[in-house]
C-alpha positions as CSV (number, residue, x, y, z in Angstrom):
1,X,0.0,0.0,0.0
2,X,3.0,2.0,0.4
3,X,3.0,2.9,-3.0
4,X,-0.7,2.7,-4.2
5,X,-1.5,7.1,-2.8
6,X,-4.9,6.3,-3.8
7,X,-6.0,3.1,-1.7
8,X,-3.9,4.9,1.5
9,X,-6.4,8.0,0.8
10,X,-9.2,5.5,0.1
11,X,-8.7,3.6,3.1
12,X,-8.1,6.9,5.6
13,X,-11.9,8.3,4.3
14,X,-13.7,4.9,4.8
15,X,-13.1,5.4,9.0
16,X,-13.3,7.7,11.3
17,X,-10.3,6.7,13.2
18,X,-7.8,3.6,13.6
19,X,-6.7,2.2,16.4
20,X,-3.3,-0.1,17.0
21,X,-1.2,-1.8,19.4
22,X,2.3,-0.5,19.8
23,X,4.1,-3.4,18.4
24,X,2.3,-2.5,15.1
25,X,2.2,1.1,15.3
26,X,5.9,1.2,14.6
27,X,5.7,-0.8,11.4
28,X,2.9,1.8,9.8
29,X,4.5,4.3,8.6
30,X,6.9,2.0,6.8
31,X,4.1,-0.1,5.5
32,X,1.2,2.4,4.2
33,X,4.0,5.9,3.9
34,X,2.6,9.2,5.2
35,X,-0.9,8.6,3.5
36,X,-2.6,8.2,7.2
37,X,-0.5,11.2,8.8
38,X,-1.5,13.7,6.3
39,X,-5.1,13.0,6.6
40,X,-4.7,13.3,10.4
41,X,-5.7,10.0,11.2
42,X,-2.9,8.0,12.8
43,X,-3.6,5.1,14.3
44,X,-3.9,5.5,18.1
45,X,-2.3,3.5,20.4
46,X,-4.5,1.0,22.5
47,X,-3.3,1.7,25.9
48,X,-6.7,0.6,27.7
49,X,-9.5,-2.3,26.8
50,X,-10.2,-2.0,23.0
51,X,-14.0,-1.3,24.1
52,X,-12.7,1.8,26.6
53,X,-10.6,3.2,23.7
54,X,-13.4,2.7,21.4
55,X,-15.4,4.6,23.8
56,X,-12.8,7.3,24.0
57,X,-12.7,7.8,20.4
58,X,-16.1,8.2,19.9
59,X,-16.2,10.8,22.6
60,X,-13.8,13.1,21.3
61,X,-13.8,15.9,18.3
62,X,-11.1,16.7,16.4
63,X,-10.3,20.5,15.7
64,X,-7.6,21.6,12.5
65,X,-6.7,25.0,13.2
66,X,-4.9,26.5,10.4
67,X,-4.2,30.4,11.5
68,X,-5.6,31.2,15.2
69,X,-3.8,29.1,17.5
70,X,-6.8,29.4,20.2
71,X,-10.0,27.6,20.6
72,X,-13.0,28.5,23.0
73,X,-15.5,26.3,22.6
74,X,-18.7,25.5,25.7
75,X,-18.5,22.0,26.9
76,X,-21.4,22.2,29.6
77,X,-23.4,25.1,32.1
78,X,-23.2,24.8,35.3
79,X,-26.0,23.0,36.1
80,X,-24.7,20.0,34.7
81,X,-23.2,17.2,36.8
82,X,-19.8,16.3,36.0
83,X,-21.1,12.8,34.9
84,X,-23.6,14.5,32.6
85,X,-20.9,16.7,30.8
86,X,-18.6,13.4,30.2
């Protein structure tokens, strides 16, 4: 896949995100070349259960900032438990 652009690109729109364990995460950039890295979707490294990770993933939203280098953004009010906001 290294050298096929177009199935690296194909296969980096078909998901969301990747997830792998460290023993393979070294061998990715070797095996499918920056394709992955330049669409910002690296593999992450499974440091909990697959399921908690999964969970994590799922949970979380990915900002590109290009020019401003600061974010605000509302995550709750505060009548909101902290379990509610989570």
């Amino acid at each position: 896949l290294n050298k096929n652009k177009k199935m690296v690109k194909k296969l980096a729109q078909g998901y969301h995100a990747f997830l792998a364990s460290d023993s393979v995460i070294k061998q990715i950039p070797r095996l499918l070349g920056p394709g992955l890295n330049k669409a910002g979707k690296f593999p992450t490294p499974i440091s909990k259960t697959v399921q908690e990770e999964v969970n994590n993933i799922k949970a979380s939203i990915k900002f590109q900032l290009k020019k401003v280098l600061c974010l605000a953004v509302a995550i709750g009010n505060v009548g909101m438990t902290e379990a509610e906001i989570k």
